[in-house]
Structure formats: structure tokens, C-alpha cells
N, C-alpha and C positions, 0 to 999 in steps of 0.2 A: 504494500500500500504506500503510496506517493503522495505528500501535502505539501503545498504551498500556497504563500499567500500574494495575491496580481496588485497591479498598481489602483485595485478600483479598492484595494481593502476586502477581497472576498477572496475566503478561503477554500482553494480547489482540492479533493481527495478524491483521487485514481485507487479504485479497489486494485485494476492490474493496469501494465506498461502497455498505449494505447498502440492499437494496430491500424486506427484508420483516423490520420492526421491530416489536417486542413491547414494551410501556413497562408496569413494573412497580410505576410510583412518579408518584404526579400531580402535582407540580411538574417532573417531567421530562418527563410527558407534555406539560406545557403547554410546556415550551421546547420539542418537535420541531416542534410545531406553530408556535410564533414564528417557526423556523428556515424555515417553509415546506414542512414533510414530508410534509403531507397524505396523498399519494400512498405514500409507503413505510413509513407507520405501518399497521400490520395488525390491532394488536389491545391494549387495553388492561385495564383495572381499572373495576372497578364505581365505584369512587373519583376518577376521575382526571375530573373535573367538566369542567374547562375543558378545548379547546373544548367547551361545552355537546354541540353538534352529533355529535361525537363517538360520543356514548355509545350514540345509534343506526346510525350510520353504519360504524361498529370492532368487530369482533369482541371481547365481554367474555371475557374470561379469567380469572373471579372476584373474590376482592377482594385486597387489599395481603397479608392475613395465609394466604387461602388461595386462593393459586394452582391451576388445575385444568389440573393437567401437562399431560393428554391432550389437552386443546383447545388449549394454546400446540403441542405438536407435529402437532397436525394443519391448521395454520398453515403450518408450514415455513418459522419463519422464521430470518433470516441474523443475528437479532443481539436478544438480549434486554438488558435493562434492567433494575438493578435496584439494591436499597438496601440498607445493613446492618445499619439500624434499621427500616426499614418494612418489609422482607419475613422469613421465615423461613428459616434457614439450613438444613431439610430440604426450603423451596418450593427455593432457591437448586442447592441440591447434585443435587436431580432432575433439574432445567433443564439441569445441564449434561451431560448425557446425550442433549439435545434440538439445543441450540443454542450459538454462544458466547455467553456471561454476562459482562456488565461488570456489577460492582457496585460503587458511588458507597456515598462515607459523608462527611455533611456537618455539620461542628458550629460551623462558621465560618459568615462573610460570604467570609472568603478562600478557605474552601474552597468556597464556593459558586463562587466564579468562576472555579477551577479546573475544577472540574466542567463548567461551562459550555464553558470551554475544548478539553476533553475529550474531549465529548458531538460540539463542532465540531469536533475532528481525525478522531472514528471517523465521523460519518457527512460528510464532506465540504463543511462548512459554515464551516470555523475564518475566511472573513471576516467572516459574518455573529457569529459568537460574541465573537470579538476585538472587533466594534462594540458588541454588549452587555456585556460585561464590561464595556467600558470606561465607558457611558454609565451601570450601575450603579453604580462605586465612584466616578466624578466626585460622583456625588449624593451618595453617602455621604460621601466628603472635605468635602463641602459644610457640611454640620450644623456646627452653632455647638456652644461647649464649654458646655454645661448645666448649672446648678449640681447637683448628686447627689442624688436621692431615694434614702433606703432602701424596695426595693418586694419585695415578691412577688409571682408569679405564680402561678397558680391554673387546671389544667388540666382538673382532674378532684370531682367532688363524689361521697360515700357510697363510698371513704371520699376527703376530700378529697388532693387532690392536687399538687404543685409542681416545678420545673423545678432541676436539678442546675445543677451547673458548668460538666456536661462535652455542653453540649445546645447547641441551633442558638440557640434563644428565648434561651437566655444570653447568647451574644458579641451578638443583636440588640438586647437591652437595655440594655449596654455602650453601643452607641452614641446611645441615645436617653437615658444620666444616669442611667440606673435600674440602681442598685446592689441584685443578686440578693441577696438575706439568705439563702438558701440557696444561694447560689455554692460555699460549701468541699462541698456534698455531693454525689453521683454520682447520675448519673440522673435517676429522678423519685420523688423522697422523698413519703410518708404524713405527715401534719398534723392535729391537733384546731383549731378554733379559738383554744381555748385556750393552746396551743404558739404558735402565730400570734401571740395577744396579747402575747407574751412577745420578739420579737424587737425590739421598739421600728421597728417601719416606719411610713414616713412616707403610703404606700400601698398598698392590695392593688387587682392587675388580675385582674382574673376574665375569661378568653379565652373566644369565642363558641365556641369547639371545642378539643379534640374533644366534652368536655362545654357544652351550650347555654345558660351563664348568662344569657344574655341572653333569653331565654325566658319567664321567670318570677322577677317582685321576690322569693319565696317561696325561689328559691334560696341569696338571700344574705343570708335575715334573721340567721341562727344566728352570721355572721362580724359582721352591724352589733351584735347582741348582745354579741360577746366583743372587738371593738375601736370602743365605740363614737364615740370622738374620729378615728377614722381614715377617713380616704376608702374607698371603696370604686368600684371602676372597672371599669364594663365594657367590653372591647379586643376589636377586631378580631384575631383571631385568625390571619387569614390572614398579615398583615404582618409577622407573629415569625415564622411557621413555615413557609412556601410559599418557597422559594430555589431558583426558577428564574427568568421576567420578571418575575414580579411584584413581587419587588428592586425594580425601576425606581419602585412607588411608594412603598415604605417609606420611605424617607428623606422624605418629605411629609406621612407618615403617624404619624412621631413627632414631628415639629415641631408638627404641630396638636394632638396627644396633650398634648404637654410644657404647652400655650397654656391646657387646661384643669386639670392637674395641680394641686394645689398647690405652693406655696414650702416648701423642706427648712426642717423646725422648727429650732431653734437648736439643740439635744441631740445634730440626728444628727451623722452622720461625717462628715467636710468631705471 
């Protein structure tokens, strides 16, 4: 028998290790799949990329924001999956009418490796998960102390976009030196360039997702316009925001980041 307790405060109890799993979130789809679940995963998200293979192999159950009830329950499965940022709290509250519902909320790297923890108590796996958690935050302890960029991050364009306080990509930045200039705010705040130019950052990362800066130079003329002494950086987007296995390469992923960065002007905050 399996307990734990989900980010809504409700206490989940698995009599046995569930055989027909619904993953409503694609960095948890990718840890069932690390864990070796192949076989008791039944259905996921349009979203949930990795494993590639997946996405034909698993019954879709729509995408993160709109879950299609009727096909998770004609599934039947023993244990859904799911988030308190990526899904909707009407996808969430119908489910459980279907099935039991763990819902994960993650704005840490620590919470991430609870999670993981978790995920390996309810579905039978806590060796395999305990050896992951652990070989992620060894990496993470690992990183050298950085001298502080003031940076932003930049999610979203028209209108542009940026990352709170109270976000995953926040405490990941944290650990790679990069001081959020929107850290005191919640969520994910609205920006002009112009406001931009105004926070004195030593750089802006522009994330491959969920909007595609990387896509087109034409994206980011309008920001070289209003800070034109400042870097501008296009990031992997995966590496801040996917906190399941793929933890395992961020910590390599900001050391090389950091290698091209520039050096904190002498103005900013030490």
C-alpha cells in the first residue's frame, strides 16, 4: 500500500502499484518512462514529446490545458497524473470522478525531487527514484559559485513576456548566477521593451519555448532596439523548465551557458 499527500492537500492511498496510468504533464510523462513504465503508462498529452515513440504508441488524451474527460475514462485507469500549473483545475476536479488524481506542483529544484520521490512511492519504483534524485542534486551541488548576472527571462512575445518569483525557471536561474530582475513579482508578468530597458540587466535570455525565439533574428530586433549595449541570449528552454530526468543535464547546461554569458558590469548588484 502506497500514501501520499498532492499539492491540493489530499491524501492519495494505492491499495496496489497502479497498472493503468494517465500522465497529464510531460516532464512526468518522461520520468514514468525513465522509471521503466512503459507497460502501465496508458495514455498521455499531445504535449508530452519524450519518449518520442510514445505519442503513437499511448492513447492521446488531449493537450495539458484541455483534457478530454471521456477518453481518460474510457481508459480505466488506476491513477492519473497531474499538475497545478499545467492543467486546469475544472480538467483536474472532473478526473476525479474518473480516477485517483495526484496533482504535483513544482517551483523548486527541491520540489522537483520530491516529486520524483513521490511519483516512486505511488507507482513502486522509490529505488529507482531515490537513485535519481540523488544523481540530480549531486550535479546540482556540483556548480561552482558564479559571479551574478542581472538577467531576464523572456517567455512569451506580443505581448512580451517574463518569469515571477514564484516559478520553476526562477529557483533554476538561482542556481546558474542569474539574478531574476523580476524575482519580487508573481507569476509571469507583461513587459515593453522599454520597461526592460529600464531594469539595468546585464542580460536578456529569450527561451526556445513556449514562444520560438529562436526561430527568427526578426523576433528580437525590437528588444536589440531598446537595450542596445545589452546581450541578448537565446536558451534552451527545456533546461529551466522540464523537472523531471532531464534535471540530470541542466547543471551542464548552465555551466556552458555561464562560459558564453558575459562578465557582471561593474554597476550591477554584487
Amino acid at each position: 500500500m502506497a500514501s501520499s499527500t498532492d499539492a491540493r492537500n489530499r491524501t492519495l492511498t494505492l491499495d496496489a502499484p497502479p497498472s493503468r496510468i494517465v500522465s497529464l504533464v510531460p516532464s512526468q510523462t518522461e520520468l514514468l518512462a525513465h522509471l521503466g513504465l512503459e507497460e502501465e503508462v496508458v495514455g498521455i498529452t499531445r504535449f508530452c514529446e519524450r519518449p518520442e515513440h510514445w505519442q503513437s504508441e499511448k492513447t492521446i488524451v488531449g493537450g495539458t490545458k484541455e483534457v478530454d474527460v471521456e477518453t481518460v475514462r474510457n481508459l480505466d485507469p488506476d491513477l492519473i497524473l497531474a499538475n497545478h500549473e499545467e492543467n486546469t483545475a475544472e480538467d483536474v476536479s472532473a478526473l476525479d470522478d474518473v480516477a485517483p488524481v495526484f496533482v504535483t506542483e513544482v517551483k523548486t529544484v527541491e520540489e522537483a525531487l520530491q516529486m520524483i520521490r513521490t511519483v516512486g512511492t505511488l507507482t513502486d519504483t522509490a529505488d529507482r527514484t531515490s537513485t535519481l534524485a540523488g544523481n540530480i542534486i549531486s550535479r546540482f551541488d556540483s556548480l561552482p559559485d558564479f559571479p551574478v548576472l542581472r538577467a531576464a527571462y523572456l517567455i512569451w512575445r506580443e505581448p512580451y513576456m517574463t518569469v515571477g518569483g514564484d516559478t520553476f525557471v526562477h529557483d533554476v536561474m538561482g542556481w546558474g548566477g542569474l539574478d531574476n530582475v523580476y524575482g519580487d513579482r508573481a507569476r509571469y508578468p507583461e513587459l515593453t521593451p522599454e520597461e526592460l530597458a529600464d531594469q539595468d540587466v546585464d542580460v536578456v535570455l529569450c527561451s526556445s519555448e513556449p514562444f520560438p525565439f529562436h526561430q527568427k533574428d526578426a523576433f528580437t530586433a525590437d528588444l536589440e532596439e531598446a537595450l542596445p549595449d545589452t546581450p541578448i541570449e537565446i536558451v534552451d528552454g527545456q533546461p529551466f523548465s522540464w523537472y523531471g530526468p532531464r534535471l540530470l543535464d541542466t547543471p551542464s547546461y548552465l555551466k556552458e551557458l555561464r562560459e558564453r554569458l558575459p562578465t557582471p558590469r561593474a554597476t550591477s548588484s554584487p
